[in-house]
N, C-alpha and C positions, 0 to 999 in steps of 0.2 A: 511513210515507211514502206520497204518495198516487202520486206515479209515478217514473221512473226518472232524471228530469232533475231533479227537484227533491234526491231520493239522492244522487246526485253533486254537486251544489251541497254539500250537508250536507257528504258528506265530504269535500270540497276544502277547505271554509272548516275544519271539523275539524284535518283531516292538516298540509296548507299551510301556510294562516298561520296557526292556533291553534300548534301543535306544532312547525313546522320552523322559520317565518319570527319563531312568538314567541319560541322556543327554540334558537337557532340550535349552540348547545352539547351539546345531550340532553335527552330528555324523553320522557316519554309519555301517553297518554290512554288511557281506555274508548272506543273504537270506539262511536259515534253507530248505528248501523246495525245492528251483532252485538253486544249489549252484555258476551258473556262472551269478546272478543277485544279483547287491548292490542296499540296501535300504539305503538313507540316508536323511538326514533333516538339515532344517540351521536354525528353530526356527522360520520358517513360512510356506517354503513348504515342502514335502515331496516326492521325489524322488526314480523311482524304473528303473536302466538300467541295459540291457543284450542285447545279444547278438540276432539277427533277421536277416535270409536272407528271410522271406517272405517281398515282396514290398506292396501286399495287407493290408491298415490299417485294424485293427478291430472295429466294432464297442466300443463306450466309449461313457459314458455321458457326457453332456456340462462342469462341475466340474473339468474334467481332460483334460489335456495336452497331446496328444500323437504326437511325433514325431518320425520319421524312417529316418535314415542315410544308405543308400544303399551303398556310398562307406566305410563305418564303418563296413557296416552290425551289424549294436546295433540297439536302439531304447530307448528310454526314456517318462517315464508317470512323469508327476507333477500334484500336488495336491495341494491344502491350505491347511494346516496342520488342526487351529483348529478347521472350520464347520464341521468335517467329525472324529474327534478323538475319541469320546465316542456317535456314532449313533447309536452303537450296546450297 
């Protein structure tokens, strides 16, 4: 990607309407961006796992889910799909 607007276009047109709005019932993709992270959704939350050997979580707001599996080494965020769909 050459800069951070054009990024975000990617992944809107990805997540959005590739995945949410083609798939309105579930689905998922390969993340355009991180290619060893699935974005997928069941028609309520919205789900993003890869792969994580840091044990340290990150900060995240109350909205999302984060979890880290050390003997996986993944990690997984969830979300409610629709409070947070069209905020932007």
């Amino acid at each position: 990607m050459t800069n951070s607007k054009e990024a975000l276009s990617v992944l809107h047109e990805q997540v959005v309407n590739m995945l949410i709005d083609g798939n309105p019932d579930g689905g998922s993709v390969r993340c355009a961006l991180m290619e060893d992270w699935i974005i997928s959704h069941n028609g309520i939350f919205i789900s993003i796992n890869g792969p994580a050997d840091d044990p340290t979580p990150p900060r995240y707001p109350p909205w999302l889910t984060f979890t880290h599996s050390p003997e996986e080494h993944s990690f997984t965020i969830i979300a409610e799909l629709e409070p947070h769909l069209y905020d932007f």
